[in-house]
Backbone as numpy.savetxt, mean C-alpha at the origin, in Angstrom:
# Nx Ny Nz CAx CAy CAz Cx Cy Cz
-5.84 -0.38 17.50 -6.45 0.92 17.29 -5.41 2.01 17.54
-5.01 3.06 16.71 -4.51 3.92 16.68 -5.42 5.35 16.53
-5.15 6.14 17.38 -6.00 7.20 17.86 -7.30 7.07 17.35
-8.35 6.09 17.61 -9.06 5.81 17.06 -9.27 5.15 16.26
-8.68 4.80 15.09 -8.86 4.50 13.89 -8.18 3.32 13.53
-8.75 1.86 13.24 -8.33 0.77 12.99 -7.37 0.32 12.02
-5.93 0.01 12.07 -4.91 -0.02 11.25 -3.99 -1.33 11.55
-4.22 -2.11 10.60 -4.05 -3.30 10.41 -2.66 -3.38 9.77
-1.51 -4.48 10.17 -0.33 -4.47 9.68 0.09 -5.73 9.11
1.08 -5.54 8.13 1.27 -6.40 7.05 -0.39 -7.62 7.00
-0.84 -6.60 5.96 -2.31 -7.81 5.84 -2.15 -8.59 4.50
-1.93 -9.54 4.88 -2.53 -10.52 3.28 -3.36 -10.23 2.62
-2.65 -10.19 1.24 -3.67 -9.85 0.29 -3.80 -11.57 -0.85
-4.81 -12.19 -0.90 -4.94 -13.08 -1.65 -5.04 -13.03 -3.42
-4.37 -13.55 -4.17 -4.23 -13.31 -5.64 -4.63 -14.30 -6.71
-5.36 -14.28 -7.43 -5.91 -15.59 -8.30 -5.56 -15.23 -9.85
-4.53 -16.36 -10.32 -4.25 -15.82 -12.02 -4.73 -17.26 -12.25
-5.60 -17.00 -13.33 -6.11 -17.90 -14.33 -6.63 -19.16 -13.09
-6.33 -20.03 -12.90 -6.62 -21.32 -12.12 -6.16 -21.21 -10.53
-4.88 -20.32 -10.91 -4.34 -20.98 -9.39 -4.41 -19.49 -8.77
-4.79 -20.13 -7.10 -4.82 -18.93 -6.09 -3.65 -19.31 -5.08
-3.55 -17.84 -4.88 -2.49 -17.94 -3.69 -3.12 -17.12 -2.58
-3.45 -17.65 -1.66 -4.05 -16.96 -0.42 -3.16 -15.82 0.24
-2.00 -16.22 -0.13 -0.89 -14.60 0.61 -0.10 -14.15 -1.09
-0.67 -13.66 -2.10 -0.10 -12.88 -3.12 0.65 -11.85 -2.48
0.27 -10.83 -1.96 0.61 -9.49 -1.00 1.10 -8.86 -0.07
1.19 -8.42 0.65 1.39 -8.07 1.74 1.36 -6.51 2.25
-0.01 -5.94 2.43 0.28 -4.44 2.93 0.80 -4.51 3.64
1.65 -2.95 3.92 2.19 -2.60 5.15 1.24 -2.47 6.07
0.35 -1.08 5.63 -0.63 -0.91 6.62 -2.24 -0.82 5.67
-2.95 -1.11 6.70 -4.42 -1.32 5.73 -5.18 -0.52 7.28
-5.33 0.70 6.58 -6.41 1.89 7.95 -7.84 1.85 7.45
-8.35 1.38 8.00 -9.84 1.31 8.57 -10.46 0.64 6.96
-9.94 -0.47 6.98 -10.12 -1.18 5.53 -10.41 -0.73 4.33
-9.42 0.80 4.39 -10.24 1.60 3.04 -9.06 2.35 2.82
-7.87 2.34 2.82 -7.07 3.29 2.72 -5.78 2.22 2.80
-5.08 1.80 1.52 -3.15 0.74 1.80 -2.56 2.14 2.12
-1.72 1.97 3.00 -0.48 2.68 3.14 0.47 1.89 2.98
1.75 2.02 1.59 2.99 2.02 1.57 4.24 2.45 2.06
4.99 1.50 3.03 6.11 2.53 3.55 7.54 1.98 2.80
8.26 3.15 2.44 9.16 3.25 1.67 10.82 3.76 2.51
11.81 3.42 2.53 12.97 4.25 3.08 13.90 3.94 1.78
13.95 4.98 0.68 14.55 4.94 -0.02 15.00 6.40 -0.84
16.31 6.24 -1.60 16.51 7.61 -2.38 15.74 8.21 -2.77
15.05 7.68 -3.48 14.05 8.44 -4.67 12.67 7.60 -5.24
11.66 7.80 -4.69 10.42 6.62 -5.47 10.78 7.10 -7.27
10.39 5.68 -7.85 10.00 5.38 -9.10 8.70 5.04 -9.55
8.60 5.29 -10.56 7.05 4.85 -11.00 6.85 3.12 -10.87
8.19 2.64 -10.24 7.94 0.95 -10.35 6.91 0.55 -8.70
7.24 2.18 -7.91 6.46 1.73 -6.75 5.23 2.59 -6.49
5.09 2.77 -7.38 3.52 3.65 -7.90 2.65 2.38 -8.43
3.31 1.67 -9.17 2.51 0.60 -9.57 2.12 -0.69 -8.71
3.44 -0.66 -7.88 3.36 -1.32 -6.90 1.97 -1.32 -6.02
1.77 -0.08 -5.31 0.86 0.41 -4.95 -0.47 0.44 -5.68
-0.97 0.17 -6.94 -1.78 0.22 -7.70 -1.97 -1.30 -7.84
-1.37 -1.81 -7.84 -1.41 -3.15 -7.80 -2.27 -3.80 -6.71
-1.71 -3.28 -5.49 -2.39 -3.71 -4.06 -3.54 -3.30 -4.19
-3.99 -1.90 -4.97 -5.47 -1.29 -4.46 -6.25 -2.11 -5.57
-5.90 -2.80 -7.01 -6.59 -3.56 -7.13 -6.96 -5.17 -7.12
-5.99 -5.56 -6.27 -5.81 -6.83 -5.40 -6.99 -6.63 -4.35
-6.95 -5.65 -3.88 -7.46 -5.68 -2.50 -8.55 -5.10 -2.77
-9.60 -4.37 -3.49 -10.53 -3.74 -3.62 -10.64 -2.87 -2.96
-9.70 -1.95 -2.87 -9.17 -0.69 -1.85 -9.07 0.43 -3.33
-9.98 1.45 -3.03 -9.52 2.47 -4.00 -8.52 3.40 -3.37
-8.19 3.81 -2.13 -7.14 5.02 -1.92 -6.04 4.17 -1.76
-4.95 5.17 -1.72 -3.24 4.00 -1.50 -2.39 5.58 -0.84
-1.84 5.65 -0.04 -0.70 6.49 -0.04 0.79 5.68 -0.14
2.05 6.17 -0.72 3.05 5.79 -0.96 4.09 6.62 0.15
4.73 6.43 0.84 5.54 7.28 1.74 6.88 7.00 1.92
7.92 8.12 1.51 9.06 7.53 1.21 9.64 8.27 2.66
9.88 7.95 3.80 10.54 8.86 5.16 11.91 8.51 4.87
12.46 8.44 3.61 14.16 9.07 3.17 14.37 10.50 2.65
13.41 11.42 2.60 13.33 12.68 1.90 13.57 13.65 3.15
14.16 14.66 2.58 14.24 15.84 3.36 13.55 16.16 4.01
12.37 16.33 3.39 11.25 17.08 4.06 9.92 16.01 3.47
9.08 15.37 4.47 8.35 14.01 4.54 7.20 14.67 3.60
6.58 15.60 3.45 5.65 15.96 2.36 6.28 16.00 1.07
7.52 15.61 0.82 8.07 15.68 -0.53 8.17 14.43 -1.22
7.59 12.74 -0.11 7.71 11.55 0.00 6.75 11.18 -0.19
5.73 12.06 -0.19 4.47 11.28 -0.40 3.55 11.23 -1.36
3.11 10.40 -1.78 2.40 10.10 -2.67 0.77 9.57 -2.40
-0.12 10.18 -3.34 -1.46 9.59 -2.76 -1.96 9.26 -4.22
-2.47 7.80 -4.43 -2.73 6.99 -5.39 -4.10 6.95 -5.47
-5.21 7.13 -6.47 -6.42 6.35 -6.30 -6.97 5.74 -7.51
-7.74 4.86 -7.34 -8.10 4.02 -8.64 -9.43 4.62 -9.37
């Protein structure tokens, strides 16, 4: 519990294509109060390859919100990204 609020780290996310399942497809970073992936990022510049990334998890996981957070940016509101399905 973090100031309240339940935040779960690297959670398995299970994935099923056609026949075969894999019980760990995934891996959030963080999963807050089972309704919200948070992505953490330390990199130059996000791409749309980790936008999808993130879109991916929220519909793996039946999670509609996602934030993306890159803490390599100047200024941390310029890193973030908020995703929803």
């Amino acid at each position: 519990m973090t100031a309240g609020l339940l935040v779960e780290r690297q959670v398995g996310v299970p994935v099923t294509y056609r026949d075969t399942r894999l019980d760990v497809g995934f891996r959030l970073d963080l999963l807050v109060e089972r309704c919200v992936v948070v992505e953490i990022k330390s990199i130059d510049a996000l791409a749309s390859i980790h936008m999808a990334q993130v879109l991916t998890y929220l519909r793996f996981s039946d999670v509609r919100l996602g934030y993306l957070i890159n803490f390599n940016s100047v200024r941390l509101k310029d890193g973030i990204r908020r995703l929803v399905l």
